[in-house]
Every structure is written in C-alpha cells, then in structure tokens.
N, C-alpha and C positions, 0 to 999 in steps of 0.2 A: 821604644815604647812610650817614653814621656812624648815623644814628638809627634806622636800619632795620637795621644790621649788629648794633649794638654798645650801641642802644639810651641812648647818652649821647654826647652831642657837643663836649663840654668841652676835648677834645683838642685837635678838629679849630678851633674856636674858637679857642684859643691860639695855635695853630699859623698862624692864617689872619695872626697880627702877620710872620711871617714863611714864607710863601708855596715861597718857596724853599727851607725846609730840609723843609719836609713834602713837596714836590715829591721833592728827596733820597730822603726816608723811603722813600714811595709809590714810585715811579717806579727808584729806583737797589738802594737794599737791599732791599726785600721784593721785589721783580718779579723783578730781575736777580739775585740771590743768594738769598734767602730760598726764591722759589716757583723761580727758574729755574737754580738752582746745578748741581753737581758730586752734592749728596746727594738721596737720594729723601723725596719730600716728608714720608712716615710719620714717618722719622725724625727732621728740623728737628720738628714739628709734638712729637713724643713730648720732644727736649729742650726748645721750649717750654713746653711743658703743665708739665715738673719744675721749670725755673727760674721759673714763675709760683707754683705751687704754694708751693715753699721762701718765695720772696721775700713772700707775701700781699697779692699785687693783685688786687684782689675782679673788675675789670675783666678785668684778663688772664687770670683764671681763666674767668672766662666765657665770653670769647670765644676764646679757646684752646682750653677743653673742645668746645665746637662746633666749633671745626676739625678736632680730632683724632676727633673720633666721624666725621665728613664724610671725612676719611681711611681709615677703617679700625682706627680704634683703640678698641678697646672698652672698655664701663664698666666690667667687671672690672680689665681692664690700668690705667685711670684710678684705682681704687679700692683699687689695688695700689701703686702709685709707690713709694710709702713702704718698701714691703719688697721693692724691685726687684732686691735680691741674693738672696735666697731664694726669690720666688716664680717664677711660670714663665714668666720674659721670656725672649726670644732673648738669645743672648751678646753681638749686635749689639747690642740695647736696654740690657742691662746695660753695658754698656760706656757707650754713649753718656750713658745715667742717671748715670755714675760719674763721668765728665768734667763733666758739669752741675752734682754737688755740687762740684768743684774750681773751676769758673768762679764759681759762688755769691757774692754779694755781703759775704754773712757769712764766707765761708771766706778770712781775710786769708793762711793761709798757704797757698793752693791750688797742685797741682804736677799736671802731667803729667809723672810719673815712667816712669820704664822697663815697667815693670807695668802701668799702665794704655794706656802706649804698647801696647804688644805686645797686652795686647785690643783695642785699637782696631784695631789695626794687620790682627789676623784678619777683621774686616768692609769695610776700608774705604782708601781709598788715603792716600797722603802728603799729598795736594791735597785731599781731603774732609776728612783729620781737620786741616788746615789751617782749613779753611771751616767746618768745625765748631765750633772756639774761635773766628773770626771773628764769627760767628754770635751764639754766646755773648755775646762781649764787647759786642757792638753793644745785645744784648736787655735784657743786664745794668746798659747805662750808660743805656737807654731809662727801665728800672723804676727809676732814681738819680732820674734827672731830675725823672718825674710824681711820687715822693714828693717831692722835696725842694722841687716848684710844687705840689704839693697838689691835684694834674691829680687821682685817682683815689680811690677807696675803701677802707680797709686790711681784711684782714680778721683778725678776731681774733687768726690765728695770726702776722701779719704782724713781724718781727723788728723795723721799721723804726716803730714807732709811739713819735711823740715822749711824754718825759715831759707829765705833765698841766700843769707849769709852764710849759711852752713855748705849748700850744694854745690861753691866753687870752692 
C-alpha cells in the first residue's frame, strides 16, 4: 500500500519494529482527527501542504500535494503558499497559513497571539482552532522524528539538513 500510495515504503518498514504506534498513527490520528475531525478536510490538507512545504520533506511534499489537489486545492493556490498573505486566499486559508508558520519547527518563538486568534476565530470555532494546533503539533513532531531517523528525503530548501560533517 505504501508503495502504490507514496511510492517509498521506508516508513512503513520502520514502523513495522513497532506495529502499535503506526496502528496509533493509521487508525487514531489520521482516521479519527486528521480525516475525521471537527475541521474540513481542504483545510488540514492546505495546513499540511504549508508545514511540509516550510519544513523540506521531499516525501511529504509529494504526497501532500496529491491530497490537496484530490481536495480541491489547486496548483495556483499550491504555487502561491509562499505569498499567502497577499495573494488571493480566503481569510480562512490565510489565517490558517498563519498559524502553520507559528507551529513551524523553525519558529522557536511561535505565538498564537490575540491577532491571529481573532482571524481564526472569524472562520472557525474554539474546538477547531484547538484541533488545529493539535494537528500541527502532532505533523510537526512527525517531520522531527523522520529527519532525525533519516526515514525521508530533504529537499534542497529543507532548514533541517545536517552539516556535511555530521553525514559521513
């Protein structure tokens, strides 16, 4: 299945040392909160696609971009991320883009401040924008993990690429 999905099985390989926390993964956060949450799927899928993007997981970009195109999110919107305060997202998308550079692995000092409260707060309830940093946090401590096992592929822009002294 990974290999028809995602086209690299690596994960699922690693993961098979322990059964039960991919079980977890599978089965509790993606099914039950990811696809089956409080928010509509465009949404998770568009803050996906941002914190894959940021973070340069060649994997999760890939397979991310195919979810969100399969949602409804098109390759301008994709091709746009970058200038998602200026260009012509919904307030909803900008918002939620906004909270995604805050959760960001590189942003040590990230805040859901008053201001970004209150955009969120125009699309989305107290229990989504809840689910929504859940979300985050969970995606953010996933792309930790595969860099820091070597699970994935960085891509050039990737923040997280050890010095050359470390990879021999």
């Amino acid at each position: 299945d990974a290999q028809e999905r995602h086209g690299d099985t690596t994960f699922v390989e690693v993961m098979g040392n322990s059964p039960d926390l991919l079980a977890w993964y599978k089965d509790e956060f993606y099914a039950k909160i990811f696809y089956g949450g409080r928010v509509p799927l465009r949404t998770v899928e568009m803050l996906r696609l941002r914190l894959a993007n940021v973070h340069g997981c060649a994997f999760c970009v890939r397979n991310d971009t195919t979810a969100a195109l399969a949602v409804g999110i098109t390759q301008e919107e994709i091709d746009h991320l970058d200038e998602y305060e200026t260009w012509s997202f919904s307030e909803a998308d900008r918002a939620v883009l906004a909270l995604a550079d805050q959760m960001i692995l590189t942003n040590a000092f990230g805040s859901l401040d008053q201001n970004l409260y209150a955009r969120l707060k125009g699309s989305f309830t107290d229990a989504q924008i809840v689910e929504l940093g859940m979300i985050s946090a969970v995606l953010c401590g996933m792309a930790k993990f595969l860099f820091v096992y070597d699970l994935v592929e960085r891509l050039d822009s990737c923040p997280f690429t050890p010095p050359v002294s470390q990879l021999s």
